[in-house]
N, C-alpha and C positions, 0 to 999 in steps of 0.2 A: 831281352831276346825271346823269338817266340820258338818254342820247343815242343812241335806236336807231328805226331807222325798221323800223314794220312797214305793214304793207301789209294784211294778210287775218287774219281771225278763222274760223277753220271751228268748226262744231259739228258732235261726229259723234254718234250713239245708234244703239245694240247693243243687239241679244235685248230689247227693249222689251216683244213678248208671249211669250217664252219667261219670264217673272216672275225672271228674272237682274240682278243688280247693275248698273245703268244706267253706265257711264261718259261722260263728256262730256270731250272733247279739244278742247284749247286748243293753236292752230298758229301759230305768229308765224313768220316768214319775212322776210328781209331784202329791202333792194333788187337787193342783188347776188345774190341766188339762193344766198346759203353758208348757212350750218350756222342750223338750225332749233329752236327750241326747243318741245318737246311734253310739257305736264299732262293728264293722264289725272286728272279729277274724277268724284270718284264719288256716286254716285245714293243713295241710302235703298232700304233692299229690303224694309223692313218693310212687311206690309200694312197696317196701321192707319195712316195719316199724318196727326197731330196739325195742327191748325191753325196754333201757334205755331212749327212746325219748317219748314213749307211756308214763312213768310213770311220765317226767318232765312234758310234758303237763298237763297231771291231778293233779300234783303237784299246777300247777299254775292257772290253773281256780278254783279248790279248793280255793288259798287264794285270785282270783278276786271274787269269791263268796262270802268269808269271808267279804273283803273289801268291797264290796255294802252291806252284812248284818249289817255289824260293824258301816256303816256310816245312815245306816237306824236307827239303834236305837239310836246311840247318837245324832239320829234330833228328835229321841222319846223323848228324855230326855232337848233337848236345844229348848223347845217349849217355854219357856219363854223369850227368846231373842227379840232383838229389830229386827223390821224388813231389818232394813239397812244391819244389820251385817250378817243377814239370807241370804237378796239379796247378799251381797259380797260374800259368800260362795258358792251359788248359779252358781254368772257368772261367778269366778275366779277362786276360791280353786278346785272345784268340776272339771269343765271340763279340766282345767291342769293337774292336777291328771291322771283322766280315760284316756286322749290324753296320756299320757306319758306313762301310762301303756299300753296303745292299741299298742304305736309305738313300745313296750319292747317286747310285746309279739308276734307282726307281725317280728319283725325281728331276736328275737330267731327261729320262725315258717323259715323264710328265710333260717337263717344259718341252719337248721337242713334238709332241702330239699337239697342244696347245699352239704351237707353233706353225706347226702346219693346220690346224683349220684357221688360224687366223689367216694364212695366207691362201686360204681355199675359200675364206666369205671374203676377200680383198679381191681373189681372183671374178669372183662373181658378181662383184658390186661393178668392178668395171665392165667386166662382159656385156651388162645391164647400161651402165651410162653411156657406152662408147659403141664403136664398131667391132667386127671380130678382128678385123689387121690389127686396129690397133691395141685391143685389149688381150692379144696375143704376144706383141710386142709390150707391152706394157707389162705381161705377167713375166714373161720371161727376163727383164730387165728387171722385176722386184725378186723374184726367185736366184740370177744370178748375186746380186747387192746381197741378199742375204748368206749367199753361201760362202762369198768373200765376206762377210762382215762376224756371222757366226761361227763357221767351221773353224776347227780348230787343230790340225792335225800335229800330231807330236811326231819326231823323231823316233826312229824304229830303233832303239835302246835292246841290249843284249839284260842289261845289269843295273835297274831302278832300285834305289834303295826304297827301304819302310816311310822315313820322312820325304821326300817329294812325291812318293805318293798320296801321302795324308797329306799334303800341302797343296798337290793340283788338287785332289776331291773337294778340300776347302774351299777353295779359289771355287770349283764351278760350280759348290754350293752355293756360293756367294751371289756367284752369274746368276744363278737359277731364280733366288728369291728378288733379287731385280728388277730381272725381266719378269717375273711372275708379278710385284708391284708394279712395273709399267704395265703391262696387259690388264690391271686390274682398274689401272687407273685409265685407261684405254677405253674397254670395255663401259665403266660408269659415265665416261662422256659421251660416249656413243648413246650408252640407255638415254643419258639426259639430252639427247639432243634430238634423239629421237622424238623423246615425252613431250619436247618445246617445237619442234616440229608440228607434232600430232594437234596438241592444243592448238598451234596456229592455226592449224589447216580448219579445224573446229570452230573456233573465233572467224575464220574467214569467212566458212559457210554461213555463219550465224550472220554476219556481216552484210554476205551478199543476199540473203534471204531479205533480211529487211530493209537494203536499199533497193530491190523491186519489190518487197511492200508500200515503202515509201513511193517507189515511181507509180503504181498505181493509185496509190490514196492524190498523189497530186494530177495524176489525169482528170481524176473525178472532181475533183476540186477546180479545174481548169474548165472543165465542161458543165459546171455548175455554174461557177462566176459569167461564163459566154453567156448560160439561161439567162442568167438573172439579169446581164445588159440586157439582150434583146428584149426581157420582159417589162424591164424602165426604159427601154427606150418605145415601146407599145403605148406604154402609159403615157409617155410624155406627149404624145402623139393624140392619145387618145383626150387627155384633160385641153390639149391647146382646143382640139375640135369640139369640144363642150363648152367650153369657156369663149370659142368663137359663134358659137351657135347659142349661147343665152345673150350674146351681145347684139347679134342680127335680132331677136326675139325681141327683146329690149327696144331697140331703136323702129321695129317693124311697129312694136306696141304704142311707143312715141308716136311715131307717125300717124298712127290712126287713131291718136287721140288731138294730134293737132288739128288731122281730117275734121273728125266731130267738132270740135272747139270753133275750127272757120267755117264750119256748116251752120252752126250755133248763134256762131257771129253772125252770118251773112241774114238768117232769117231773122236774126233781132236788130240788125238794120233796113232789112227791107220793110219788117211791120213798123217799125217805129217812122221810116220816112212815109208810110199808109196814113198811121196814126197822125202823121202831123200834115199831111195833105188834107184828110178828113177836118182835123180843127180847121186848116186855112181856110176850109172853104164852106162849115160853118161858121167862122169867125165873119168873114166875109158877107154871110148869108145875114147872119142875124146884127151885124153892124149897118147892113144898109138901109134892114128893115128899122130900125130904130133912127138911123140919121134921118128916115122920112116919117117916123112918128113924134120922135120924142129928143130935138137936138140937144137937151143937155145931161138927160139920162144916158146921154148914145155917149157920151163921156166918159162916166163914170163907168157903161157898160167897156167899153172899149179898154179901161184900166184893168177892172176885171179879170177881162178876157185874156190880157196878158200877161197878169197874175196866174190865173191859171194855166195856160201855156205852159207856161216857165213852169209850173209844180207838174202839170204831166209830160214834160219833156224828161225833168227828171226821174219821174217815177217809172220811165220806159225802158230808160239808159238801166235803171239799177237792175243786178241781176237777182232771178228767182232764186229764193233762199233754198228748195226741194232740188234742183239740178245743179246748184253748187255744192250741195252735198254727196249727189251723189256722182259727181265729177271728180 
């Protein structure tokens, strides 16, 4: 049983309009004027303040009110206790107590701050993705869900005992590191999803940078390959027109060497049919003169004559050895 007598409840509030963390101190003070016990509870700094957050709070300084009322009079009533048991109460029961409740209700006070900026960057992300109807509609329908899902209102009790009050604290200590591990684990996906985001968007730029590097290197490579046709097909153009012009050249030069060759001809049958007019018509000449001097040397001459014939017909036909040379 807790046996202490208090006397006075102060409330103090701080920087109220400087928009700073509200704390409220809780002073309990003995009869004797000795050693004082002080909680520093803390305020919501959020500006948005939920409906169902405003009423847990008042829920629960209601029963830390109850709770100092409640332990005020059963030290009204346990005045005839021994003083050992009083002092035990005193240093032990009493300030373990009020610490546990001060840590229960700073850290409901935590998770509910928490709470609400998550649902004030939720509110803004959609603001951001969507229209204002509907990320209006959208906030109000995650802000209702949460106040049905979160709130928690208890019955308005005259008469809570010491254990279900240390058993709801429990309980929403319980709540509190939960939902503080889901937010955390919330929070790290969001970081990492951000970070895998981020990298994408990086990769992508890197990405599209060099596939318009790429598209340029293959333009120039496209209008390179185009030169380099039309420059083989110039050529192809240009070697057939070489290769038909040494072939005219060729057959032009045939030609005028056939020219020379039947010019060639034609003068070394016209002297050779001279040359052998000329013999006929000495043969002629000096065979008649001999048939009327000498009929039987005009014989032998006439064999002669034919002999010889015959060796310069050949020697007329054959050609000069100096212009087959140089033919």
């Amino acid at each position: 049983m807790i046996t202490i007598n208090t006397q006075s409840i102060i409330f103090c509030y701080t920087n109220f309009f400087l928009k700073r963390p509200i704390m409220k101190r809780w002073k309990t003070v003995d009869e004797s004027g000795g050693l004082s016990i002080q909680m520093d509870l803390r305020r919501p700094s959020c500006c948005s303040k939920p409906a169902w957050l405003m009423t847990t709070l008042s829920d629960m300084e209601q029963k830390i009110r109850m709770l100092v009322h409640r332990s005020s009079n059963e030290n009204d009533e346990g005045k005839g206790d021994t003083f050992g048991e009083r002092a035990e109460c005193y240093y032990q029961e009493r300030p373990q107590l009020l610490s546990l409740l001060l840590d229960l209700y700073n850290a409901y006070i935590s998770l509910a701050e928490r709470y609400c900026q998550s649902l004030h960057k939720h509110h803004n992300y959609q603001s951001h993705s969507s229209s204002d109807n509907t990320t209006t509609v959208s906030s109000e329908d995650f802000q209702s869900d949460a106040e049905s899902s979160l709130s928690y209102q208890l019955p308005s009790t005259t008469a809570i005992s010491h254990d279900e009050m240390i058993s709801e604290l429990v309980i929403k200590n319980v709540q509190y590191d939960l939902i503080v591990d889901e937010l955390l684990v919330m929070e790290k996906q969001v970081n990492d999803s951000s970070r895998k985001i981020e990298l994408q968007r990086s990769l992508l730029e890197v990405l599209e940078s060099e596939r318009l590097i790429l598209l340029n290197e293959n333009a120039g490579l496209r209008y390179k390959v185009c030169v380099l046709i039309d420059e083989n097909k110039r050529l192809a153009l240009d070697s057939m027109y070489v290769l038909k012009m040494r072939e005219d050249h060729r057959v032009c030069m045939l030609s005028r060497k056939i020219e020379d060759l039947q010019g060639k001809i034609y003068s070394l049958e016209k002297r050779n049919r001279d040359y052998y007019q000329q013999l006929m018509h000495k043969q002629d000449n000096k065979q008649e003169d001999k048939e009327i001097n000498i009929p039987r040397k005009g014989v032998r001459i006439s064999r002669f004559w034919d002999k010889l014939k015959n060796s310069q017909l050949l020697f007329l036909c054959k050609p000069h050895p100096s212009r087959s040379v140089v033919n």
